[in-house]
Backbone as JSON, one array per atom type, in Angstrom:
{
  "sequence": "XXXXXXXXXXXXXXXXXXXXXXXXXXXXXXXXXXXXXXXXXXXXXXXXXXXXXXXXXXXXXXXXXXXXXXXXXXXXXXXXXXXXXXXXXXXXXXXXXXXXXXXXXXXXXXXXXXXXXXXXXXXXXXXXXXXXXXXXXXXXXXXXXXXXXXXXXXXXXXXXXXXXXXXXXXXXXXXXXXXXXXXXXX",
  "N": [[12.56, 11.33, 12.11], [14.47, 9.68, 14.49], [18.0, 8.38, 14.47], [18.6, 5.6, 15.64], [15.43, 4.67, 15.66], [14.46, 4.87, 13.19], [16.52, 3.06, 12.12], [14.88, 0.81, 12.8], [12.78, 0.43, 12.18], [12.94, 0.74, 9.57], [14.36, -2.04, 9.46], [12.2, -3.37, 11.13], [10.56, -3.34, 8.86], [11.05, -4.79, 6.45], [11.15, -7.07, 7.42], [8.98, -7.92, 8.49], [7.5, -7.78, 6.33], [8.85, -9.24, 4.35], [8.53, -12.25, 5.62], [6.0, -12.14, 7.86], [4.48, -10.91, 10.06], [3.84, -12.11, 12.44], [5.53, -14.12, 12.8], [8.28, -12.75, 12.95], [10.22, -11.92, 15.79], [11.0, -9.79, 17.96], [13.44, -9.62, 18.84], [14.86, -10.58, 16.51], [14.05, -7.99, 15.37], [16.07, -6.61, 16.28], [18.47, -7.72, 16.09], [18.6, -7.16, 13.45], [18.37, -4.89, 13.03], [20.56, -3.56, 14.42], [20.47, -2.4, 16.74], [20.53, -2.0, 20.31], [18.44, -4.56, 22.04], [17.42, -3.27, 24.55], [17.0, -0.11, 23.87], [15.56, -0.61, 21.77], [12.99, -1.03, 22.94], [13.44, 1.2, 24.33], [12.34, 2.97, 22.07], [9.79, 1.58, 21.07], [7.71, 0.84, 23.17], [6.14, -1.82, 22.93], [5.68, -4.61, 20.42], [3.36, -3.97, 18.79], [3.52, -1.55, 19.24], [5.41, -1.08, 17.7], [4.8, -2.42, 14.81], [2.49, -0.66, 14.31], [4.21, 1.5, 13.07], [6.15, 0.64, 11.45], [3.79, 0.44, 9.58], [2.88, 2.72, 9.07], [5.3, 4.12, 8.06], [5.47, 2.3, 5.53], [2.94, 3.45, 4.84], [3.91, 5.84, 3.83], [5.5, 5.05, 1.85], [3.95, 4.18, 0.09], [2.19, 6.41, -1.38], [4.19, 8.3, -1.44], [4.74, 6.94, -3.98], [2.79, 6.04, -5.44], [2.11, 9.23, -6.0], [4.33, 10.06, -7.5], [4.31, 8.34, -9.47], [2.15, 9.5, -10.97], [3.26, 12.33, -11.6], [4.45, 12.85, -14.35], [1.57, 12.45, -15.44], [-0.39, 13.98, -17.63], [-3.15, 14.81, -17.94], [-6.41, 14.06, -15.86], [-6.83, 11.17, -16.45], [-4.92, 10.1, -17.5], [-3.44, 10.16, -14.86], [-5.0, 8.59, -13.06], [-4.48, 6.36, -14.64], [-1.54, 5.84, -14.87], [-1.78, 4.69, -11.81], [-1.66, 1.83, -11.62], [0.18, 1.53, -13.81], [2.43, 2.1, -11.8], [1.91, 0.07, -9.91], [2.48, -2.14, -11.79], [5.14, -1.96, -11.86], [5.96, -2.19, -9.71], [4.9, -5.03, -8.6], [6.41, -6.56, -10.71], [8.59, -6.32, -8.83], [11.64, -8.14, -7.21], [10.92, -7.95, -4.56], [8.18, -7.54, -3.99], [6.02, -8.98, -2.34], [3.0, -8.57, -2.28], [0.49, -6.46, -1.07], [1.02, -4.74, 2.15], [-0.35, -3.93, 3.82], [-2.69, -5.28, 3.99], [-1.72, -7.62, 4.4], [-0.76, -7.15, 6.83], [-3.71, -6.64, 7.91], [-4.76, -9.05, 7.51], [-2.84, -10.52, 8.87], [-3.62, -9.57, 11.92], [-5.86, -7.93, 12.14], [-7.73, -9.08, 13.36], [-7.13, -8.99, 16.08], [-5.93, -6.58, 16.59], [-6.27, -3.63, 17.47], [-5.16, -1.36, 16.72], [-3.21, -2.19, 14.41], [-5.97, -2.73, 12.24], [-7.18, 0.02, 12.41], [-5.02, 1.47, 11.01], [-4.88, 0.0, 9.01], [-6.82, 0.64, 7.64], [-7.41, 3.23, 7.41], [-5.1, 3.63, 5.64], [-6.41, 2.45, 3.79], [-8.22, 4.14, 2.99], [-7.79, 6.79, 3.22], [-5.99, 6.1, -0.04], [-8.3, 5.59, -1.46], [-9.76, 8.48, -1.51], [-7.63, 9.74, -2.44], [-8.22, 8.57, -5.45], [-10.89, 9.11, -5.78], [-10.89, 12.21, -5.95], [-9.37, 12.88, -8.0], [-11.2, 11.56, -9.66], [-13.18, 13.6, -10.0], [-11.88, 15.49, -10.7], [-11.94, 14.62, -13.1], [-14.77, 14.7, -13.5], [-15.96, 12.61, -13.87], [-18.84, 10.22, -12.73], [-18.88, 9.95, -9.31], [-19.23, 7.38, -8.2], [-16.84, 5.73, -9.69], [-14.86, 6.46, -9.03], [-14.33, 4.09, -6.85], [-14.77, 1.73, -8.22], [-12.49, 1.67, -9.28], [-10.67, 1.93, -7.38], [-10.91, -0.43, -6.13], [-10.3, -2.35, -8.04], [-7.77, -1.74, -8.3], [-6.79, -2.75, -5.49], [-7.56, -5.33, -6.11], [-5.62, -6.06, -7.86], [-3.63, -6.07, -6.61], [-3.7, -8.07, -4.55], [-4.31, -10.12, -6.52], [-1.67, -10.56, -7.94], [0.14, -10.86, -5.7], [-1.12, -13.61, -4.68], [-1.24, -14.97, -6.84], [1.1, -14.67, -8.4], [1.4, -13.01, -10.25], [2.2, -10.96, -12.38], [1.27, -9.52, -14.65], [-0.82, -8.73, -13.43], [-1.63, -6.28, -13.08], [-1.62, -5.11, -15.67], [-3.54, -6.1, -16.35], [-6.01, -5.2, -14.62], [-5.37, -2.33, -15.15], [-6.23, -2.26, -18.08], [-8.97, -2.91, -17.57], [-9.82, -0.66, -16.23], [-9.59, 1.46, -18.38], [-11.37, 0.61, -19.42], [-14.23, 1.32, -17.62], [-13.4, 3.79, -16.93], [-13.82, 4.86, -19.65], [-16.79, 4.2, -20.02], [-17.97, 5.68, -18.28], [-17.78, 8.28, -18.88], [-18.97, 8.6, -21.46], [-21.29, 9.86, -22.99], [-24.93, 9.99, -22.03], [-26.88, 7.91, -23.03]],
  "CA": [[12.84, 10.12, 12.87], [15.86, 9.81, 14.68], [18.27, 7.22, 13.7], [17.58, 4.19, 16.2], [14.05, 4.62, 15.0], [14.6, 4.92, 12.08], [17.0, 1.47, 11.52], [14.52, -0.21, 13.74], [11.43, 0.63, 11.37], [13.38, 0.08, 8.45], [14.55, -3.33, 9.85], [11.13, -4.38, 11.03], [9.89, -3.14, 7.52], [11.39, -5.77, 5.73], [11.13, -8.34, 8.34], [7.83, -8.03, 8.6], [6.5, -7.57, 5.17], [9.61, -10.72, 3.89], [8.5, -13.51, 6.78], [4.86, -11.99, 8.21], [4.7, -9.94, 11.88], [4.09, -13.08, 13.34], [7.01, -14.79, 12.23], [9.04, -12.07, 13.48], [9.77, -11.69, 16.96], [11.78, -8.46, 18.84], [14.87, -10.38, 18.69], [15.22, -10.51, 15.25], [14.66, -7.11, 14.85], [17.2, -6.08, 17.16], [19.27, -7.97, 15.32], [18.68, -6.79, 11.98], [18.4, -3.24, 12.82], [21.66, -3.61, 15.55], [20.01, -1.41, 17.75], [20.57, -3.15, 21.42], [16.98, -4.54, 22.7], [17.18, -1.98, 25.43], [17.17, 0.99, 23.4], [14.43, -0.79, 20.87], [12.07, -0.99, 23.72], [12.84, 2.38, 24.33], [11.58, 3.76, 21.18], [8.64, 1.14, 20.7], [7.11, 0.29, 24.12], [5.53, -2.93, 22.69], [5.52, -4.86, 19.24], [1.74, -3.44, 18.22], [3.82, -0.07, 18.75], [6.57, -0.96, 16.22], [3.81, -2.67, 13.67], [1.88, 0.3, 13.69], [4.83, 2.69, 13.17], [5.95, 0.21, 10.44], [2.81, 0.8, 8.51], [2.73, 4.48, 8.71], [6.35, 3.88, 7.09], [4.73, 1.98, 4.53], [2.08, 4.41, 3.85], [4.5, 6.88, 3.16], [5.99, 4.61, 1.18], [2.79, 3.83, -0.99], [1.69, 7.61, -1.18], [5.36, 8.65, -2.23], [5.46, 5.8, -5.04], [1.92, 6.43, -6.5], [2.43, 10.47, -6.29], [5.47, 10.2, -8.28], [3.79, 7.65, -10.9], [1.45, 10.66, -11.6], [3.88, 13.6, -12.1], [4.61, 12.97, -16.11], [0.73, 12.69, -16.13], [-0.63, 15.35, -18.59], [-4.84, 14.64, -17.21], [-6.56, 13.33, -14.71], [-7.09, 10.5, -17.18], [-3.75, 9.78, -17.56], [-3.05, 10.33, -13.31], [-5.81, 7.65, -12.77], [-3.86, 5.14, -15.47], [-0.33, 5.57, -14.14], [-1.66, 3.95, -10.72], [-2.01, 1.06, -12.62], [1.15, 1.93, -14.07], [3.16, 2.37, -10.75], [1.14, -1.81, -9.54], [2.98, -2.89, -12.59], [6.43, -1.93, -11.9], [6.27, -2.71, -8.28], [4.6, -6.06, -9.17], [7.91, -6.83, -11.23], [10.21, -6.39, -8.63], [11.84, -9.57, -6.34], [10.32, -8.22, -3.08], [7.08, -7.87, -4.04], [4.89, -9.85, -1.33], [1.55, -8.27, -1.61], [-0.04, -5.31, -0.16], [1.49, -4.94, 3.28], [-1.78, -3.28, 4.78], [-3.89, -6.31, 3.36], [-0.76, -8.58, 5.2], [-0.72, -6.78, 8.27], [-4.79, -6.75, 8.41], [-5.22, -10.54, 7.48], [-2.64, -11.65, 10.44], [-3.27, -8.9, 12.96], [-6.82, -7.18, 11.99], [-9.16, -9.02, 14.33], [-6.83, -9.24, 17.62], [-5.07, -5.6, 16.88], [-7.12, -2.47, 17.07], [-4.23, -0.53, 16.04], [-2.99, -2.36, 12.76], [-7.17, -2.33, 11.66], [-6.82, 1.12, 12.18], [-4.22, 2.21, 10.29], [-4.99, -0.7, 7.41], [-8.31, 0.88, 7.48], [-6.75, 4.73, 7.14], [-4.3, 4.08, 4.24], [-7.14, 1.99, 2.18], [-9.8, 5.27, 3.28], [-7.11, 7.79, 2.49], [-6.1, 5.86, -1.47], [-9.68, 5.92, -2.21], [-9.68, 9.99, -1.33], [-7.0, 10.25, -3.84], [-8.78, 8.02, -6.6], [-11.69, 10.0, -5.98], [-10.33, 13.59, -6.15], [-8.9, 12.58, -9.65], [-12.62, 10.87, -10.51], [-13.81, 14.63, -9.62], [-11.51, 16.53, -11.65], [-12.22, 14.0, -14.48], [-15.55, 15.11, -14.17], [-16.81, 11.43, -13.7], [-19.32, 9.76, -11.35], [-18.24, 9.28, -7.83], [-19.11, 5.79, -8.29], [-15.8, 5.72, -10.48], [-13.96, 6.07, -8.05], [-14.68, 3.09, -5.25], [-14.36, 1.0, -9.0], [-10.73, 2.21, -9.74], [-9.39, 2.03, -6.03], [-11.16, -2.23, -6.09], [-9.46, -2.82, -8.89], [-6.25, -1.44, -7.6], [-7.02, -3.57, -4.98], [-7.48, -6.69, -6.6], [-4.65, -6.46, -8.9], [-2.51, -6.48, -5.58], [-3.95, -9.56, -3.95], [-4.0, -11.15, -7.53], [-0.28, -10.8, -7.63], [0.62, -11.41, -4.57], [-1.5, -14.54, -4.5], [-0.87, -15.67, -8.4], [2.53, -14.27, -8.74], [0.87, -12.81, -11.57], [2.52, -9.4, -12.56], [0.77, -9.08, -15.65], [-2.42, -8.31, -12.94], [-1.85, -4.36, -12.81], [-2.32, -4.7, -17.08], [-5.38, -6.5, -16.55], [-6.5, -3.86, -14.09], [-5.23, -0.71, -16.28], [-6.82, -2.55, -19.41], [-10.17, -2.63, -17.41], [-9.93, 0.89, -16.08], [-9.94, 2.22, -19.52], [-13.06, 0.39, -19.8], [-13.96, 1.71, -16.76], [-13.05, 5.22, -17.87], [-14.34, 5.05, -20.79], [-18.22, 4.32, -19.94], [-18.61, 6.84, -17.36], [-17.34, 9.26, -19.51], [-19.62, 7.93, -21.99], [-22.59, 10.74, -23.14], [-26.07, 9.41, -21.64], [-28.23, 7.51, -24.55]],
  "C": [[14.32, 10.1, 13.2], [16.92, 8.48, 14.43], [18.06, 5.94, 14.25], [16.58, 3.89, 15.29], [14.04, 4.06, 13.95], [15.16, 3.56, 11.35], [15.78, 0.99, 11.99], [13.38, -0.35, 12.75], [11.72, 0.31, 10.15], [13.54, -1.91, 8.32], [13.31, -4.32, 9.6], [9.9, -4.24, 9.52], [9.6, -4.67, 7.15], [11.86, -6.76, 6.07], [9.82, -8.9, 8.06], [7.0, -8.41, 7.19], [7.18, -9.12, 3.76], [8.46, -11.83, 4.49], [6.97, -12.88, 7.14], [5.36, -11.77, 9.37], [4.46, -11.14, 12.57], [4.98, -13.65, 13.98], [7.84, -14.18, 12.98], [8.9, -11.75, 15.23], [11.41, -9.69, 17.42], [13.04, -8.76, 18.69], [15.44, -10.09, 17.6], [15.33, -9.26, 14.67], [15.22, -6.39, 15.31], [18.15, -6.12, 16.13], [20.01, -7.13, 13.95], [18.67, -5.23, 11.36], [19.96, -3.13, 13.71], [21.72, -2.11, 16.35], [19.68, -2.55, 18.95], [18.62, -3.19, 21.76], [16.3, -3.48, 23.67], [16.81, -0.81, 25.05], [16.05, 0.81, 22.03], [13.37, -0.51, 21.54], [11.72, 0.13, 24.34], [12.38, 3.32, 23.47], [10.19, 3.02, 20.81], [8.8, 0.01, 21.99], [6.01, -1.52, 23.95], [5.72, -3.75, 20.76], [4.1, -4.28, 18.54], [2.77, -2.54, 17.83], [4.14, -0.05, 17.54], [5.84, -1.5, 15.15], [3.14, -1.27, 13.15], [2.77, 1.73, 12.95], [5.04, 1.88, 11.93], [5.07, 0.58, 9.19], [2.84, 2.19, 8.14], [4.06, 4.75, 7.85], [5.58, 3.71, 5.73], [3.84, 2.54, 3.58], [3.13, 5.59, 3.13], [5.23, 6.51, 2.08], [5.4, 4.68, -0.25], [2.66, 5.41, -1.2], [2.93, 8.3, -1.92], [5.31, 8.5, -3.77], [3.97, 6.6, -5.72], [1.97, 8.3, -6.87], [3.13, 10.92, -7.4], [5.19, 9.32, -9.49], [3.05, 8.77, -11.82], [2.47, 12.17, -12.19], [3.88, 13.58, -13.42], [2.94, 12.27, -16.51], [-0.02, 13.9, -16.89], [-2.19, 15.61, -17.94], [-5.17, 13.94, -16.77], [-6.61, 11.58, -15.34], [-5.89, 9.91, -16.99], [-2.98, 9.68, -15.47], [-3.7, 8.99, -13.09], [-5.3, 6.16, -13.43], [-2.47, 4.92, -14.81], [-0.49, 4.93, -12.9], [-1.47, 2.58, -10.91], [-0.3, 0.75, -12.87], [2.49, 1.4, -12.78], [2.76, 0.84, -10.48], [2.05, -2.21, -10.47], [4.01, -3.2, -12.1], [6.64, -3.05, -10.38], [5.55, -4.31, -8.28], [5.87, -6.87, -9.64], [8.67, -6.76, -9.99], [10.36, -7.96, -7.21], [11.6, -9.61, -5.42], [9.27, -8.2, -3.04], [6.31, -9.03, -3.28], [3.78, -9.69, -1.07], [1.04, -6.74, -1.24], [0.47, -5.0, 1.57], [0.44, -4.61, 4.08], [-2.66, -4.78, 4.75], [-3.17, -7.59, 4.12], [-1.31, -8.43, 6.07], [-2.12, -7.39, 8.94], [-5.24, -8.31, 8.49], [-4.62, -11.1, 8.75], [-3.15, -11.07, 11.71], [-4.95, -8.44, 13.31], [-8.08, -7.47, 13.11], [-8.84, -8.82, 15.4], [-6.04, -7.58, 17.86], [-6.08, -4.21, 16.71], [-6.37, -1.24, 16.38], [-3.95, -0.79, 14.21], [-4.46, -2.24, 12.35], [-7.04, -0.82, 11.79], [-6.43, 1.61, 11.03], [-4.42, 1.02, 8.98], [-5.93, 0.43, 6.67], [-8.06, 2.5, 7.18], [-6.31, 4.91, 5.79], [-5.3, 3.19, 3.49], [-8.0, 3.4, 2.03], [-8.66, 6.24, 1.91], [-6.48, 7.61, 0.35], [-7.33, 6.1, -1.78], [-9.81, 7.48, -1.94], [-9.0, 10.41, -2.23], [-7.39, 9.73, -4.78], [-9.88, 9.16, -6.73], [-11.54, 11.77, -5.95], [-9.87, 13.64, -7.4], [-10.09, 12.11, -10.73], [-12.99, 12.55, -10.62], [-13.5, 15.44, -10.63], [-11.29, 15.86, -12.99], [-13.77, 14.33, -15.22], [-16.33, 13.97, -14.4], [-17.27, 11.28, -12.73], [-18.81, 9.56, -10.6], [-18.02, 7.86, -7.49], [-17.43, 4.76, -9.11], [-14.74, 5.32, -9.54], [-13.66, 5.01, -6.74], [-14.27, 1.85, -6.66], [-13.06, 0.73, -9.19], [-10.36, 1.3, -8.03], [-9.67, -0.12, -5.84], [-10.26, -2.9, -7.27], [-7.88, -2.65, -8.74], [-5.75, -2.81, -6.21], [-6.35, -4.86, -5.12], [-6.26, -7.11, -7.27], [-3.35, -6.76, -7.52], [-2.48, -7.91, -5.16], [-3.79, -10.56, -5.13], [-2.87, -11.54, -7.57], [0.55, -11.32, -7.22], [-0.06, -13.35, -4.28], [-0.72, -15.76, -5.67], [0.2, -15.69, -8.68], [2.44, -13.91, -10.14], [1.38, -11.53, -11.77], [1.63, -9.17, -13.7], [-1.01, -8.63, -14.85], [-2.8, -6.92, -12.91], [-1.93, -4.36, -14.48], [-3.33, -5.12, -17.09], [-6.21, -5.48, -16.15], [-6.39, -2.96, -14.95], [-6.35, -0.82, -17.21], [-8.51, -2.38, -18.9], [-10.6, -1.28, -16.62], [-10.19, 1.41, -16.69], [-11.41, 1.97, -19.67], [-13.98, 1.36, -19.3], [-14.57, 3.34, -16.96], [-14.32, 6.05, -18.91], [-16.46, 5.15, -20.87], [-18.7, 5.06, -19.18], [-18.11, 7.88, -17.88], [-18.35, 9.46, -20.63], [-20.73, 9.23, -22.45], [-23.91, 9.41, -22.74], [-26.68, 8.93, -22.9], [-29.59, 7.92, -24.04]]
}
């Protein structure tokens, strides 16, 4: 990304995902990126554009963050808990607002075919990595659509409750989780 871009996506990051894409208009993130309007409009031909480029930020964001929760896991067991893990931290911190996909799709999802899209990509693509880790755990497939709802939930809980302690509730019922599909058949 070249650097315009690059402020401008940063800017409307944390415009967008602070205040809601509504809220925000072109102006503001001129402003806040101090990239002239002229030269915004020439890297994102419309606000959809710059939302959707936003998100793909975002995903890389999410995708980075949980990747790197997993490295000091030892088994898939332990890969599948650190997500959990990674919800906590980011939970804790003072910008925490939610899921930004689960934002985007609630204000944008029925009138934007783009943001549904790409909400609808980075939830597909997390559940691909839950389940690739259910696989080499050697658990049901069903495991995995459990894990990635609960990942889920613990976001919207959060974000709703201002509950950080929602990614230990989640973890704590993962093990469960875990633990019964792992389970020998009676």
């Amino acid at each position: 990304m070249d650097g315009d871009r690059e402020r401008i996506v940063e800017a409307a990051d944390g415009l967008f995902y602070g205040r809601g894409i509504q809220a925000v208009g072109m102006d503001a993130v001129r402003a806040a990126s101090g990239v002239p309007l002229k030269r915004l409009y020439a890297q994102f031909a419309s606000k959809d554009a710059l939302v959707a480029e936003v998100l793909q930020h975002r995903r890389g964001i999410w995708d980075d963050g949980i990747r790197r929760a997993a490295l000091d896991a030892d088994s898939p067991r332990a890969r599948l808990l650190a997500i959990y893990d990674f919800l906590d931290d980011w939970f804790r911190t003072d910008d925490f607002r939610g899921c930004g996909f689960i934002n985007a799709f609630g204000e944008l999802g029925a009138v934007s075919p783009a943001v549904a899209e790409v909400a609808r990509a980075q939830k597909a693509s997390f559940q691909r990595y839950v389940a690739s880790i259910v696989d080499e755990l050697g658990a049901p497939a069903s495991l995995a659509a459990q894990l990635s709802l609960l990942a889920e939930g613990a976001q919207t809980t959060a974000a709703i409750d201002g509950a950080a302690d929602a990614a230990q509730h989640a973890r704590d019922a993962a093990v469960v989780l875990i633990d019964a599909a792992l389970a020998p058949s009676a």
